[in-house]
N, C-alpha and C positions, 0 to 999 in steps of 0.2 A: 631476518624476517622484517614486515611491515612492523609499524609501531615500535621499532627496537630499545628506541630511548624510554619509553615507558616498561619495556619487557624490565630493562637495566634494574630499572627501579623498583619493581617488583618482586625481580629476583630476589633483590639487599635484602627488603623487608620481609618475604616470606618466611613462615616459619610456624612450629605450633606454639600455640599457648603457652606462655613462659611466668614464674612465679613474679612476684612484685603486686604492688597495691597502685589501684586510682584515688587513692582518697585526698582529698585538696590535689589531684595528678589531672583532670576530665583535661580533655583536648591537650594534653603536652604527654612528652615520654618520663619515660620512671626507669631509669636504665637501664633496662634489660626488657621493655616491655610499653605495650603506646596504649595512651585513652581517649583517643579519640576515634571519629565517626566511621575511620578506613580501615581501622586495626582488626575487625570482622571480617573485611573481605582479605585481609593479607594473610590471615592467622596468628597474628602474634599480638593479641589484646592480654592485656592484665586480666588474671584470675578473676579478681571483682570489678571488673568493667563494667558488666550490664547492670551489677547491683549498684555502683556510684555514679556509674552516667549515663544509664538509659535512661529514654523518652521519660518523665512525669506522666502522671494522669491526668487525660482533656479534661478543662473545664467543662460543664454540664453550662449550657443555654437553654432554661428551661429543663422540660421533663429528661431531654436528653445531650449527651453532647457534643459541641460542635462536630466531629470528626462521624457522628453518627448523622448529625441534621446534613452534611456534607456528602455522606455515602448515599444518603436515602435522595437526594435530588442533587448532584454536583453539578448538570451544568446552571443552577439555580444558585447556589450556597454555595459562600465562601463564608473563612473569617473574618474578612473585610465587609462582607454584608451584616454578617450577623453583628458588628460593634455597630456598623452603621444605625441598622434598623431594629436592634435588641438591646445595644449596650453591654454586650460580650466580650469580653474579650480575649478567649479562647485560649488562655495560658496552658501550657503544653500540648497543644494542638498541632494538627498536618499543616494546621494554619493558609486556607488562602490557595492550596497546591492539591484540589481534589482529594480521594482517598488512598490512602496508600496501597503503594504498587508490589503484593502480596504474592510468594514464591509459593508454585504449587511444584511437585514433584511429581513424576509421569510414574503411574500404577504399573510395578513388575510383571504383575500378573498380566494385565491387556497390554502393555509394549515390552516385553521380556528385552527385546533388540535395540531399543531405546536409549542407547550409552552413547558417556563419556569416554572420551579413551582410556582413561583408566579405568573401567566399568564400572562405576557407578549412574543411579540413574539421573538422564537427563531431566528438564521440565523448564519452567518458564514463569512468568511474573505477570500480575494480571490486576491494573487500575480498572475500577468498575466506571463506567461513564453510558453514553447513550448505547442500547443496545443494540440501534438499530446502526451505527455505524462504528466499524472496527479496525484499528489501527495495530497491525501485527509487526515489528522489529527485531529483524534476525541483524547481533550483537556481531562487530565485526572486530577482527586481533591478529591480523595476518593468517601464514601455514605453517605448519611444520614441514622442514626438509632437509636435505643437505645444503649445507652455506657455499659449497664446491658450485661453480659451473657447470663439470661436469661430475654433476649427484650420482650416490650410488646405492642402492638400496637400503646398505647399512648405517650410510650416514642418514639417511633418510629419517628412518628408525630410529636411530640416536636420540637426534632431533626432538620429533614426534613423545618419545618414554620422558625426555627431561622438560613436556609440555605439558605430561599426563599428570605431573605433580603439582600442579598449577592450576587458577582457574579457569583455565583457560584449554584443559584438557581433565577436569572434574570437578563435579557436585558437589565437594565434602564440606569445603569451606563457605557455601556459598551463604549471601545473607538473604534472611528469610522477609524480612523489606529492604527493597530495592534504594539505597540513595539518593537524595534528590540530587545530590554531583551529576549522578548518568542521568538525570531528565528536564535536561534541557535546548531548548529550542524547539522542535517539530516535538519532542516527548513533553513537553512542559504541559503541565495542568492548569497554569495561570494565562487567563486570555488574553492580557498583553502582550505576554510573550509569544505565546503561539495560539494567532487568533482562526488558525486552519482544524486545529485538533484538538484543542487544549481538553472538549467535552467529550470526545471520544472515549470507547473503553480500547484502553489499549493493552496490548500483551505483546511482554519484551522476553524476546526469546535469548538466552545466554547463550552464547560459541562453546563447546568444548569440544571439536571432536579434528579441528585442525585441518579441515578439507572444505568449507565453505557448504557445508551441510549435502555434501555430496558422495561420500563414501561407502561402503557397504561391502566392509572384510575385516576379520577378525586375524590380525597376525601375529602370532606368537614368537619372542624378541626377547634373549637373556634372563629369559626363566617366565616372563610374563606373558598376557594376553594386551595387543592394545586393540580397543574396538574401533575403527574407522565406522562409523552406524550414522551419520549425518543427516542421511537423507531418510534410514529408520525415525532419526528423530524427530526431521521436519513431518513426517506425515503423521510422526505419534501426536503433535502438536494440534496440526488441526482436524485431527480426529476427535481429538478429546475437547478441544472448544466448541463451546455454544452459538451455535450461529443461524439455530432456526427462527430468529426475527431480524438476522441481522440482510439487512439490504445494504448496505457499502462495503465493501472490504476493501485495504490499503496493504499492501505488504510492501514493507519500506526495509530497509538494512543499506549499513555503511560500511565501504572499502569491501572487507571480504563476506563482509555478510550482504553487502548493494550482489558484485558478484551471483551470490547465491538468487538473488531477486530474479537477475536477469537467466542465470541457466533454469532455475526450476518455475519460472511464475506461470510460464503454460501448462506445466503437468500440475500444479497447485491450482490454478484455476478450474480445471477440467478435473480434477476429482470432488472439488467443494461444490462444482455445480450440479457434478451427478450425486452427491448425498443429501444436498441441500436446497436444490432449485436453483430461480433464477436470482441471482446477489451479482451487483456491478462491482466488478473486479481489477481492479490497479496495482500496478508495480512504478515503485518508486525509489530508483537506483542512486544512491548519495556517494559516489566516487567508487563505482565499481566495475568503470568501463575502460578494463585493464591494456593497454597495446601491445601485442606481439610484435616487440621490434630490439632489435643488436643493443650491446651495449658498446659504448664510445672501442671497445677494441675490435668490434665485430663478433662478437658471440651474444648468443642468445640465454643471455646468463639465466635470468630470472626466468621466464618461459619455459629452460628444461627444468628447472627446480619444483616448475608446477606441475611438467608431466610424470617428474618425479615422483611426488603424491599423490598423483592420479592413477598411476600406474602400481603402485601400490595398495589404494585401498580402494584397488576396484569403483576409481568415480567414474569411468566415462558409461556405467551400468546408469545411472540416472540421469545424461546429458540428453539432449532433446534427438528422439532419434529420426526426424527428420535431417538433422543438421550430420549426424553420424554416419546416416544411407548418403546424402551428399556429400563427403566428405569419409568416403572409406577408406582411401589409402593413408587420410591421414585424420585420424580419429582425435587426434589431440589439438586439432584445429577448434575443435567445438567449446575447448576451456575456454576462450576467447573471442569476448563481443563481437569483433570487428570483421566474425568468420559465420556470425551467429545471429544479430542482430535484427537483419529485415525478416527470419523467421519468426520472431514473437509475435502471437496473435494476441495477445493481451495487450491491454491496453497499461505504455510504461512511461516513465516519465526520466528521462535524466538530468543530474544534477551533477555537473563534472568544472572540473576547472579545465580550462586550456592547455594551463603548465602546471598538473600533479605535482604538488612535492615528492610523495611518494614512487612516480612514476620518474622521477629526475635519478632518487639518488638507487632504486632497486632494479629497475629496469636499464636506465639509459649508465647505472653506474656513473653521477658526477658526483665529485665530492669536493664542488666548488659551489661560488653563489653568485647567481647576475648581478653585475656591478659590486660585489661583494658584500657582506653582511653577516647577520648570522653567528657574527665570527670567525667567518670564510674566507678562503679568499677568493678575489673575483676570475669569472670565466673564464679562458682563453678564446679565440676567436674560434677554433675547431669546436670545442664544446658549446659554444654561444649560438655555431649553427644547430645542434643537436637538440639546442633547448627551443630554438625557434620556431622548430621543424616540427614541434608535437602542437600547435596549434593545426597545420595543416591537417596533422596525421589522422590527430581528433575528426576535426568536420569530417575527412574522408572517412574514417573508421564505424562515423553511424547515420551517413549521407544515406546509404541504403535503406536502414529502420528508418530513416525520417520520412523519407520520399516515397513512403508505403502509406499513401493521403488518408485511405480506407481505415486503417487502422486508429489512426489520431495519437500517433504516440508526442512526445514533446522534449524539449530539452532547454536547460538555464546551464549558457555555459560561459562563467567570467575570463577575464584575461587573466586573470591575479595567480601567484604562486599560492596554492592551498590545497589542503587533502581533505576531505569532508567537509560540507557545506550547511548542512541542515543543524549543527548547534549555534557556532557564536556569527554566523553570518545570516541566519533564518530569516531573521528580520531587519537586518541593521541596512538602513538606509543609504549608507554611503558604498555597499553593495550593490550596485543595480549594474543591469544589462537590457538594454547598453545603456551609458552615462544618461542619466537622468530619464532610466527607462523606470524596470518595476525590480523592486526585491524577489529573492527566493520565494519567500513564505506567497505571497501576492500570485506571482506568477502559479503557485500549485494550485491556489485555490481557484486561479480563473482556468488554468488547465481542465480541475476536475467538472468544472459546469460548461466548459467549452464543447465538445463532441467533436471537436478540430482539431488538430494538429497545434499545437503552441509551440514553435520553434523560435528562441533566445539567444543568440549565438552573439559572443563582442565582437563587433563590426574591428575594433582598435586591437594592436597586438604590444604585447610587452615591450617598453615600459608607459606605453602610449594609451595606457587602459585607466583615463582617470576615472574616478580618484582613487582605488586601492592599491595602484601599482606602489603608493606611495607606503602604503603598509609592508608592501612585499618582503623587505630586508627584517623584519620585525621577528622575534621569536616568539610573539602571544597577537595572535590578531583577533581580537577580540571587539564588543561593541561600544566601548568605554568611550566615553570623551575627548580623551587624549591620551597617547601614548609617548613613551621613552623612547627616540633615537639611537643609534649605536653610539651617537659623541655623548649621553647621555642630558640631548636637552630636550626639555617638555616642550612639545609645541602641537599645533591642535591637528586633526586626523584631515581636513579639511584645506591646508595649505600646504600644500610637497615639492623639497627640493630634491631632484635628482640629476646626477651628473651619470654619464654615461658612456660614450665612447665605443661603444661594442659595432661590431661587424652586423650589418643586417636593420638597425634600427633608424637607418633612413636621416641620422641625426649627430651630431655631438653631445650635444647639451639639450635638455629641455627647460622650459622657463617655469619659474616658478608658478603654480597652479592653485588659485584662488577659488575655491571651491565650498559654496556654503554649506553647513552642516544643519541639513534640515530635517524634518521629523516627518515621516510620509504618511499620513491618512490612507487606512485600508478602506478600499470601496466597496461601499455596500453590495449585498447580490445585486440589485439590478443597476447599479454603474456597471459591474463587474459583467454581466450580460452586454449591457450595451458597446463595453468597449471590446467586446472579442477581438474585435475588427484591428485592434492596434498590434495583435500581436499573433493572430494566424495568419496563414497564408490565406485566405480569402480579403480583400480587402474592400469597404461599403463606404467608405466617405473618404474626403480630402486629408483631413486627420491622418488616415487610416495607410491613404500615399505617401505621406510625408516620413511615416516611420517605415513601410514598407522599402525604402530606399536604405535607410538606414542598414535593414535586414536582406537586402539582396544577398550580399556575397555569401551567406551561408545558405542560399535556397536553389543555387544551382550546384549537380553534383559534380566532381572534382572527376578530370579523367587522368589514369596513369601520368599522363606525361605532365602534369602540373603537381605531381607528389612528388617530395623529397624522397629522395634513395633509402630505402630502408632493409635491404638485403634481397636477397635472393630467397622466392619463394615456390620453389620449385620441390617437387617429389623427392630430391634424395636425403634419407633420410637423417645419413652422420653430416649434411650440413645444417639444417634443420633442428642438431641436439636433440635428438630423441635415443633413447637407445636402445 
C-alpha cells in the first residue's frame, strides 16, 4: 500500500493499553508502554497517561478563558493577542492554533450504514471558525488489497481484515481531539502558516473504510463482517453538517482521500446544493491524480489492485455515472482521472507533483532513485526514461479537465519528486511554479477569487526544476532553513549541487545554483485580483506576456503521437488486468 513506511511503523506500535506508569515518564516510553501525545492514536498509552500528562487547565484571561475567548471569535483571538493586548498568558492553552479540532461520532440511529470496516461507527472532527465558509478534508492512507499484481479476492480480503484492526479501518482508538501533528499547512489555524484557511471552520474527515470513500458492500470473510460503506460515510457526513449559512465550501483531501475529491465532488456538490441552496463549491485534489500506466515490467500492477477493491466492495456503485455510461465496456476506467477528468463540473483545483513519489515506486514499481539518494541507488537509463515520461503523462492525463475554459478548474504542478503538497510545502517559498513564480498556498487563494482557469504547470523538468530539484534526494523535505545532505553536510536549501548524467536530461552536470532564500509576501485581495492576469490564460498587460510564455507548453493539448508509450489501451480485457 501507499504510505507503507508509516503503515510499518504503526503496525510495531499498535496495541491495547498495557500496565506501566507516566509518572516523571510524560513524552518518553516506560517499557512496555509510551507517554506521550501519539500513544492515543496507536493504543498502547500508559494506564495513567491522561491523568500525568494530559492538557493542564486554560488559564482564565478575564471572566473567561483563553481557549473560550478563542472559540467565541477565532478568526479575532489568539494567545498571541491576548499577551499582546491583555497580558495573558494562556498557560495550558490551544495557545495561538484556533479551537480545538473536536471528534464527533456519526449517530447509529440516522447513519446505521455509516461504518468502518470493522463496523464501528464512522464520524469526523470539527474546528469551529467562520461559518460562513467551510473547509471539509477527507484523510488519506492508501487501499487495502492484494500486494499480487495479479489480486485475488481472498488476498484482497486479507489485506482489507488486517486494516480493520487499525485506524485506518476503525473508530475504536480514535482520539477524541485531533492532534495538532495532523494540522498543518492548508489545516493550520495559525495565519502565518496558512493565511488561505487558517479562519475557516474546518471538518477533517478520518479514512477507515480502505476504498477512498467509495464502497458500499458488506462481505463477510473468516468468521466476520468487513463493511466497505465509504461512500455511506461521506454522505452521513455531510448530512449531518451544518451548512445553512455556510456560503463557500472547499472539499480538499490528500492521496487517497484527493482521489475521493475527484470521483465524488460532483455528486457531493449536487446533493448539498439541493439540501442547502446556493453555496460555491470546490474540489481540491492534493496528490490524487493517480496514472493508469505498466509498471517498468509491463503490467499493470497497481491499477489491477485497485479494481481489485472496487470490485469487491462494490465501488464503481458511486463513480460518476456519466463517466460509467461512457465507458461501459470498461467500467474500471472511471477509478482513474485521466479517464474522468474533463467530466467534473465542479469547480477543482489540482495540486500534483510531476514526479509522484508515490506514483514511482507503486505504480511505475522503481525501487531506485534519480541520480541516487534516499539511500538508493541511482536510476538506470531504462528506468530514468520511465521516470521522465510522467511529467508528460501528467499534462496529458488532465489536458482535457484543464482545456474545459468554462469550468475554471486549475492546477499547481512542481517538477520536484514529492507526494502531497498542501503540508510542508503550503507555503514555503522555495516552492514556487515556475521558479520565481507563486507558492501553493498563494496560487489557491488567487484560484478561489479568480472565476478563470489558474493553470501552474513547471515550464523545467527534472533535475532542471530550480530550486527544489535540489531537495529531491532528501528524506524530509520540509520548510526548514537548512537541511542535511546524503554526505551529511549542512548547507543552505538555496544553493544545490547536482551531478547527474542520466539519459534524457539534455546535460551532464549542472552548475551549481545560487538561489536566494527569500520570504514571499502574500498579496492582498486586491493585488491578488489585479494580478489574475499573470497566471490564467487570459492575458491584459505586458507583465501578464511575459509569464504567459513561460506557461505556453502546458496550455497546448498534447496529441498521441507526442506521449511516451505507455501500453496498450485497447478493450481486451486479460491485458488490461481486470479480471
Amino acid at each position: 500500500m501507499r504510505c507503507f513506511l508509516w503503515s510499518v511503523i504503526a503496525g510495531v506500535y499498535h496495541g491495547a493499553a498495557k500496565p506501566g506508569s507516566c509518572v516523571g515518564k510524560c513524552g518518553e516510553w516506560d517499557e512496555d508502554c509510551w507517554c506521550n501525545d501519539a500513544c492515543e492514536e496507536y493504543g498502547n498509552c500508559c494506564l495513567d497517561y491522561e491523568e500525568q500528562c494530559g492538557r493542564k487547565t486554560c488559564e482564565k484571561c478575564g471572566k473567561w478563558s483563553c481557549d473560550e475567548w478563542i472559540s467565541w471569535d477565532p478568526a479575532k483571538n489568539s494567545c498571541e493577542s491576548m499577551l499582546k493586548d491583555w497580558g495573558c498568558t494562556c498557560k495550558g492553552c490551544h495557545c495561538g492554533h484556533g479551537t480545538e479540532t473536536s471528534l464527533v461520532i456519526l449517530s447509529e440511529e440516522q447513519y446505521p450504514e455509516a461504518r468502518c470496516l470493522d463496523g464501528t461507527m464512522a464520524g469526523y472532527y470539527v474546528r469551529k471558525g467562520i461559518s460562513e465558509q467551510m473547509l471539509v478534508f477527507l484523510e488519506g492512507g492508501g487501499w487495502c488489497y492484494d500486494q499480487s499484481c495479479s489480486p485475488t479476492d481472498e488476498g484482497t480480503l486479507t489485506d482489507c481484515q488486517k486494516r480493520s484492526y487499525k485506524n485506518l479501518g476503525s473508530s475504536k482508538s480514535w482520539e477524541k481531539i485531533l492532534p495538532e501533528r495532523k494540522l498543518t499547512g492548508m489545516l493550520s489555524a495559525d495565519p502565518k502558516a496558512n493565511p488561505v484557511f487558517h479562519n475557516w471552520t474546518l471538518v477533517y474527515v478520518p479514512y477507515c473504510d480502505g476504498t477512498s470513500f467509495s464502497g458500499d458492500a458488506v462481505v463477510s470473510f473468516k468468521g466476520r463482517d468487513l463493511h466497505f460503506k465509504g461512500r455511506k460515510i461521506l454522505d452521513a457526513v455531510f448530512q449531518s453538517l451544518r451548512l445553512d449559512v455556510t456560503k463557500q465550501l472547499v472539499v480538499s483531501g490528500g492521496s487517497a482521500g484527493a482521489l475521493a475529491v475527484l470521483l465524488h465532488i460532483d455528486s457531493i456538490a449536487q446533493e448539498v446544493t439541493r439540501s442547502h441552496g446556493d453555496i460555491e463549491i470546490f474540489g481540491l485534489a492534493d496528490a490524487g491524480f493517480f496514472l493508469d500506466l505498466p509498471n517498468m515490467k509491463g503490467e499493470r500492477c497497481w491499477p489491477n489492485q485497485m479494481r481489485s477493491i472496487f470490485n469487491i466492495s462494490n465501488g464503481y456503485k458511486s463513480l460518476s455515472s456519466t463517466c460509467l455510461k461512457r465507458n461501459s465496456f470498461q467500467p474500471s476506467d472511471c477509478i482513474f482521472p485521466q479517464y474522468f477528468g474533463d467530466l467534473i463540473e465542479t469547480r477543482t483545483f489540482l495540486a500534483h507533483s510531476f514526479y509522484d513519489d508515490s506514483e514511482m515506486y507503486y505504480t511505475l514499481g522503481l525501487d531506485c532513485w534519480p541520480g541516487g539518494g534516499r539511500g538508493q541507488r541511482a536510476c538506470n537509463k531504462k528506468e530514468m526514461r520511465a521516470f521522465d515520461n510522467l511529467r508528460v503523462q501528467h499534462m496529458s492525463g488532465w489536458s482535457r479537465m484543464l482545456n474545459t475554459q468554462a469550468r475554471a478548474h486549475g492546477v499547481w504542478a512542481p517538477a520536484c519528486i514529492a507526494h502531497t503538497l498542501t503540508w510542508g510545502q503550503w507555503t514555503d517559498p522555495l516552492w514556487q511554479v515556475p521558479e520565481g513564480g507563486a507558492a501553493l498556498a498563494e496560487t489557491v487563494q488567487l484560484w478561489l477569487g479568480a472565476k478563470e482557469t489558474v493553470r501552474l504547470e513547471d515550464p523545467a523538468s527534472w533535475p532542471n526544476n530550480r530550486p527544489c530539484a535540489g531537495m529531491d534526494d532528501e528524506p524530509s523535505l520540509t520548510s526548514a532553513p537548512g537541511y542535511t545532505n546524503s554526505r551529511g553536510d549542512r548547507q543552505s536549501r538555496g544553493e544545490v549541487h547536482r551531478d547527474t548524467g542520466h539519459a534524457g536530461h539534455g546535460r551532464a552536470k549542472t552548475k551549481t545554483l545560487a538561489v536566494p532564500v527569500t520570504i514571499i509576501a502574500f498579496l492582498s485581495t486586491a493585488a491578488l485580483t489585479a494580478c489574475v492576469a499573470l497566471v490564467v490564460i487570459k492575458r491584459r498587460n505586458s507583465r501578464g506576456t511575459e509569464v504567459s510564455e513561460v506557461l505556453r507548453p502546458a496550455e497546448t493539448e498534447l496529441t498521441e503521437t507526442e506521449l511516451p508509450e505507455t501500453g496498450d489501451r485497447g478493450d481486451d480485457s486479460a491485458q488490461r488486468g481486470e479480471k
